[in-house]
C-alpha positions as CSV (number, residue, x, y, z in Angstrom):
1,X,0.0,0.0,0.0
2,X,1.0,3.7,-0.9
3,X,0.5,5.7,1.7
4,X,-1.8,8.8,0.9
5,X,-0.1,12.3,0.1
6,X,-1.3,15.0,2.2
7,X,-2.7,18.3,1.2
8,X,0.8,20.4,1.8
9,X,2.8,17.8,-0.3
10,X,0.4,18.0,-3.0
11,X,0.4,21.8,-3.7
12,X,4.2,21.7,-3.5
13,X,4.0,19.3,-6.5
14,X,1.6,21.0,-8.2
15,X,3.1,24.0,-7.8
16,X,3.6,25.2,-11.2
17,X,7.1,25.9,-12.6
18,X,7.6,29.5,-13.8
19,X,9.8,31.0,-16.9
20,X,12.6,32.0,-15.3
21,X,12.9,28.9,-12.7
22,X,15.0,27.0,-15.4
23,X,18.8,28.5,-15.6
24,X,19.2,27.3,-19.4
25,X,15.7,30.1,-19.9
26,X,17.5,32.5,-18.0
27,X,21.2,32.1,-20.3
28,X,18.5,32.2,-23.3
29,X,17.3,35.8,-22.6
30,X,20.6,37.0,-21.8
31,X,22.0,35.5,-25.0
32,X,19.2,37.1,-27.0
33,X,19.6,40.9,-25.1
34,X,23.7,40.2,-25.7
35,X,22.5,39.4,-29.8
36,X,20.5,42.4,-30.3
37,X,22.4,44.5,-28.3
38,X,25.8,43.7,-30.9
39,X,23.0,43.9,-33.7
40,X,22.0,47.4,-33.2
41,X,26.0,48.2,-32.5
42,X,26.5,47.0,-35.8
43,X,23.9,48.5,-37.6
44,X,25.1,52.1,-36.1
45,X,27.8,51.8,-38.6
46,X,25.4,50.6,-41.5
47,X,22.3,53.4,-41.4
48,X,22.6,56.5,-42.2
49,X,21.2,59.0,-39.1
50,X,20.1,62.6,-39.1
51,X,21.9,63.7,-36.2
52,X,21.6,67.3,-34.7
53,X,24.5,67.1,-32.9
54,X,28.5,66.5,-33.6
55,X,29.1,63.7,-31.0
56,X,25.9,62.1,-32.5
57,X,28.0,61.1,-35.6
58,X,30.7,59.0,-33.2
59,X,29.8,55.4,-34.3
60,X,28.6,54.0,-31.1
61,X,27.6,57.0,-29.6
62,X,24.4,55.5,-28.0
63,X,25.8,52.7,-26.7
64,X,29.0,54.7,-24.8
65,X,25.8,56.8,-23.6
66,X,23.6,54.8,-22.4
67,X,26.8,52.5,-20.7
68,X,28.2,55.2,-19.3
69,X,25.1,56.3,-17.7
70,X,24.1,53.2,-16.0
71,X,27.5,53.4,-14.4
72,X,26.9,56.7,-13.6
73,X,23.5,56.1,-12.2
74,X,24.8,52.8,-10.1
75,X,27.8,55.0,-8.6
76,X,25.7,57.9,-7.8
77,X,22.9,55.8,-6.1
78,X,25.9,53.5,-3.6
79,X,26.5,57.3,-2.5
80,X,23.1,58.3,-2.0
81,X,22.6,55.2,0.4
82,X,25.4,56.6,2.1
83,X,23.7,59.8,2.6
84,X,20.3,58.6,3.1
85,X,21.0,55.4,5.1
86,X,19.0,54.9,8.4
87,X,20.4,52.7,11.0
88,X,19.0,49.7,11.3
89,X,17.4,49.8,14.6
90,X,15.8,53.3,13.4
91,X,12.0,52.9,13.9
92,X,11.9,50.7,16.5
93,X,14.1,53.6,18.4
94,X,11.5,56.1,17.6
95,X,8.8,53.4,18.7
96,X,11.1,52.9,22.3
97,X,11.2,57.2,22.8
98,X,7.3,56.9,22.0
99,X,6.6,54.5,24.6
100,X,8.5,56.2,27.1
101,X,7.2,59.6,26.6
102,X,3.8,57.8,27.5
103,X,4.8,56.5,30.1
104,X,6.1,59.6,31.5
105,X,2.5,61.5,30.7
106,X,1.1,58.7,32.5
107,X,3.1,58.8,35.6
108,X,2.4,62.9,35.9
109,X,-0.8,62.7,34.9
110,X,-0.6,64.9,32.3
111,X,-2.8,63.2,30.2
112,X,-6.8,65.4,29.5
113,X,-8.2,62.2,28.3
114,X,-9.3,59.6,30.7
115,X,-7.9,56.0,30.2
């Protein structure tokens, strides 16, 4: 006799299987972005553009741009974080100062509103 799956162990194998779960899908899609992305490298030297601009006529142009700003934009945001960054204790500080502020009020009765 086979003993009798339970509900948990049935929804974990009929759990469906998503696009991305698979690493071969995942090297797929990167192999396709890396394709077009050398495709449309290589056509910039092919087409003919109607640039407004001098630096618009540097084969490549687009590609330096947009590489160099995502560099950019990654740099800039690791020293934002260091700006911006909270330590990790932050709100539960603020929630530790709340509670004994209350408790404070409570103890001098300076509360209006009756408990």
């Amino acid at each position: 006799m086979k003993p009798e799956k339970t509900q948990s162990q049935q929804n974990s194998s009929q759990e469906r299987e998503h696009l991305f779960d698979k690493p071969e899908n995942v090297r797929r899609v990167i192999r396709l972005l890396v394709a077009v992305c050398v495709l449309l490298f290589g056509l910039d030297f092919i087409l003919h553009r109607h640039s407004s601009h001098p630096w618009e006529y540097i084969p490549g142009f687009y590609a330096y741009y947009g590489f160099i700003g995502c560099v950019l934009l990654v740099v800039i945001a690791k020293w934002l974080r260091l700006v911006v960054k909270r330590p990790e204790d932050y709100y539960r500080q603020e929630e530790q100062d709340n509670g004994v502020k209350r408790e404070q009020e409570n103890k001098e009765g300076g509360s209006d509103v009756a408990p």
